[in-house]
C-alpha positions in Angstrom: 45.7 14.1 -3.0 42.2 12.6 -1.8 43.3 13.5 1.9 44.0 17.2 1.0 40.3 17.3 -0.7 39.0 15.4 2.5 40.1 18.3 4.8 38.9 21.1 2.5 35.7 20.0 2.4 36.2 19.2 6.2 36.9 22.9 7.4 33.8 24.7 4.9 31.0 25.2 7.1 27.5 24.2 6.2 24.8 26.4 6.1 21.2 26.2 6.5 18.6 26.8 4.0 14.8 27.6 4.0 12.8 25.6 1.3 9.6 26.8 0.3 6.7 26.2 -1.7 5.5 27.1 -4.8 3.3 31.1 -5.4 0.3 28.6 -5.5 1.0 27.7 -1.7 1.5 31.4 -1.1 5.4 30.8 -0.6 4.4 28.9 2.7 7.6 27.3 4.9 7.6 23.5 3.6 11.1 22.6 5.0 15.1 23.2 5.7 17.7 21.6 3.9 21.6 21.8 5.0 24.1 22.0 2.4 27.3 23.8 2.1 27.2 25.5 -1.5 23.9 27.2 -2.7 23.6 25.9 -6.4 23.6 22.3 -5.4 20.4 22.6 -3.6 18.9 23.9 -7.6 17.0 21.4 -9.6 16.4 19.1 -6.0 13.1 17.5 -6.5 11.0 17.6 -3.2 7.5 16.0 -2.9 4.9 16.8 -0.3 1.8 16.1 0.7 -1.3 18.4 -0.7 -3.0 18.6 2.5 0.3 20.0 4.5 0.6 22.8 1.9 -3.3 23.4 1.5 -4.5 22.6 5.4 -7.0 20.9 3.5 -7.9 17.3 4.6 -9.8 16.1 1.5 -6.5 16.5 -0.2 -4.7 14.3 1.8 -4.6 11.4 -1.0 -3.0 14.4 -3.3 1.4 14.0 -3.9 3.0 17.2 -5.3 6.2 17.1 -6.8 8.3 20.4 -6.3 11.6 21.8 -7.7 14.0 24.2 -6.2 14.4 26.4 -9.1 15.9 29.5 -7.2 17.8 30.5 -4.3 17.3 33.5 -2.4 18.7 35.4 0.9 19.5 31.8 2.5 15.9 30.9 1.0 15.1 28.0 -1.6 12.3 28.9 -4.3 10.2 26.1 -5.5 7.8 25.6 -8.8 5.3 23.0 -8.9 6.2 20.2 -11.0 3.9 17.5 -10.6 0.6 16.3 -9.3 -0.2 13.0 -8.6 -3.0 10.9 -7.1 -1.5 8.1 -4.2 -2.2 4.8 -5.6 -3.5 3.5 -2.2 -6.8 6.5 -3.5 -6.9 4.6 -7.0 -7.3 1.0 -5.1 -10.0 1.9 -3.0 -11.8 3.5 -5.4 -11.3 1.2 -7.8 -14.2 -1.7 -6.9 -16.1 -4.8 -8.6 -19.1 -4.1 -10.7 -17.4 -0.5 -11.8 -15.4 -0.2 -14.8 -12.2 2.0 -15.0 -10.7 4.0 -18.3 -7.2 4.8 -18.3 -5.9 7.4 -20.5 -2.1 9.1 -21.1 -1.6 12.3 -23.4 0.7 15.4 -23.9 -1.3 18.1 -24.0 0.4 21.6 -24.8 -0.9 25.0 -22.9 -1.9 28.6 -23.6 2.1 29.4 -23.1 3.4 26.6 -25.5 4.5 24.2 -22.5 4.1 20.3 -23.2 2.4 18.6 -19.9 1.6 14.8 -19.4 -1.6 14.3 -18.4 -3.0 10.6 -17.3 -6.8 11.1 -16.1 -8.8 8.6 -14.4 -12.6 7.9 -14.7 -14.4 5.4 -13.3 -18.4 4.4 -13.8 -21.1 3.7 -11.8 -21.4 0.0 -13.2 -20.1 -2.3 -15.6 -20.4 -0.9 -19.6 -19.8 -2.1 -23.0 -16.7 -1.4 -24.3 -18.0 1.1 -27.0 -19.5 3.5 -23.6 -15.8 2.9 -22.5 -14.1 4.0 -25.7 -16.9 6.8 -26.4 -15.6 8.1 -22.9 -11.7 8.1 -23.5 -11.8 10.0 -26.5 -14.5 12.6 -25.2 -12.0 13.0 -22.0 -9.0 13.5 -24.6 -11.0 16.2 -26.7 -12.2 17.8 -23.4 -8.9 18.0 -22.1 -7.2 18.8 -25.4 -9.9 22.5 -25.5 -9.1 23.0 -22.2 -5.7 23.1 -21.4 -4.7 24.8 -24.4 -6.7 27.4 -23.4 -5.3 28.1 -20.4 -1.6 28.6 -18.8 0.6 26.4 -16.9 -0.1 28.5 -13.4 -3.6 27.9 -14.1 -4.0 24.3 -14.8 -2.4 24.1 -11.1 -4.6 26.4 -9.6 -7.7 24.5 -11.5 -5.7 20.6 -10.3 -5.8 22.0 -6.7 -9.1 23.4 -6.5 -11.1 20.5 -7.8 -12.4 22.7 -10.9 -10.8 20.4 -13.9 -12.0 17.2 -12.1 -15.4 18.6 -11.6 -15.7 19.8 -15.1 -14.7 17.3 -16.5 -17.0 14.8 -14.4 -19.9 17.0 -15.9 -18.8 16.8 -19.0 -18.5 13.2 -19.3 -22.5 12.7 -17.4 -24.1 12.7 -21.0 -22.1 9.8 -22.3 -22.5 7.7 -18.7 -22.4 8.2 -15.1 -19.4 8.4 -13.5 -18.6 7.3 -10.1 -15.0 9.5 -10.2 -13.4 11.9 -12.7 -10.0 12.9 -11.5 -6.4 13.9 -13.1 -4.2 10.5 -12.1 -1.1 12.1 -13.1 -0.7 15.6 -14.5 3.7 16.9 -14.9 5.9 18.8 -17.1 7.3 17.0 -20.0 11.1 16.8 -20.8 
């Protein structure tokens, strides 16, 4: 029985697939994938680099987690399903005489969809721990009015183009001076 299943499988041919990336990377070619049936290539993860997609070297120390969500005239559609900062970024940023705040929240959008979202800050120099607590829950109320007023597709676009990191640095100036605001982690929830 196994060796009639063996030789199916045997005689189907493979075929070839085009994978690429998400409408915020303009549907640009990230890869090919063989496989021989179509609907086992959807709900493959992928991850990439953010520079590769963006030709942008600052974002080099980005990670983008993509899903093939759709398959198309031999081509494989992706969404964007994560963002995340490489923790070799966090180490060297991370340095003596600084202080670093850690946070972790599900925030929910403008179109009612629950996303995890860890940010990072880190100060200029060493605080109490009441500057340090003053600044995690200012960053969770910031964040909180923020996303839910926007979408999904434009919490990416804001991720990728430095805007949430940037406001929320500025936000965060008039409690204490911060060496780097960014979004650690930012993904769908289950």
């Amino acid at each position: 029985m196994a060796e009639l299943k063996q030789e199916k499988l045997s005689k189907r041919k493979k075929e070839w697939f085009d994978i690429l990336a998400s409408k915020e990377f303009n549907e640009s070619l990230i890869g090919e994938t063989i496989c021989f049936n179509e609907d086992s290539l959807v709900g493959r993860v992928l991850y990439s680099n953010l520079a590769a997609l963006t030709n942008d070297a600052r974002t080099q120390n980005v990670r983008i987690k993509l899903v093939i969500n759709e398959i198309k005239d031999k081509k494989a559609y992706t969404k964007l399903n994560g963002y995340q900062i490489l923790p070799a970024f966090v180490r060297r940023v991370v340095k003596l005489g600084k202080d670093r705040v850690d946070d972790s929240l599900v925030y929910k959008t403008k179109d009612n969809l629950s996303v995890i979202v860890k940010p990072l800050l880190i100060t200029k120099n060493k605080v109490k721990k009441s500057i340090l607590s003053n600044l995690r829950l200012s960053a969770r109320e910031f964040l909180n009015k923020y996303i839910s007023k926007i979408s999904y597709d434009e919490l990416v676009f804001d991720l990728i183009n430095y805007k949430l990191q940037k406001e929320l640095k500025n936000n965060m100036k008039r409690i204490y001076p911060l060496d780097v605001a960014e979004i650690r982690i930012m993904e769908l929830a289950k």
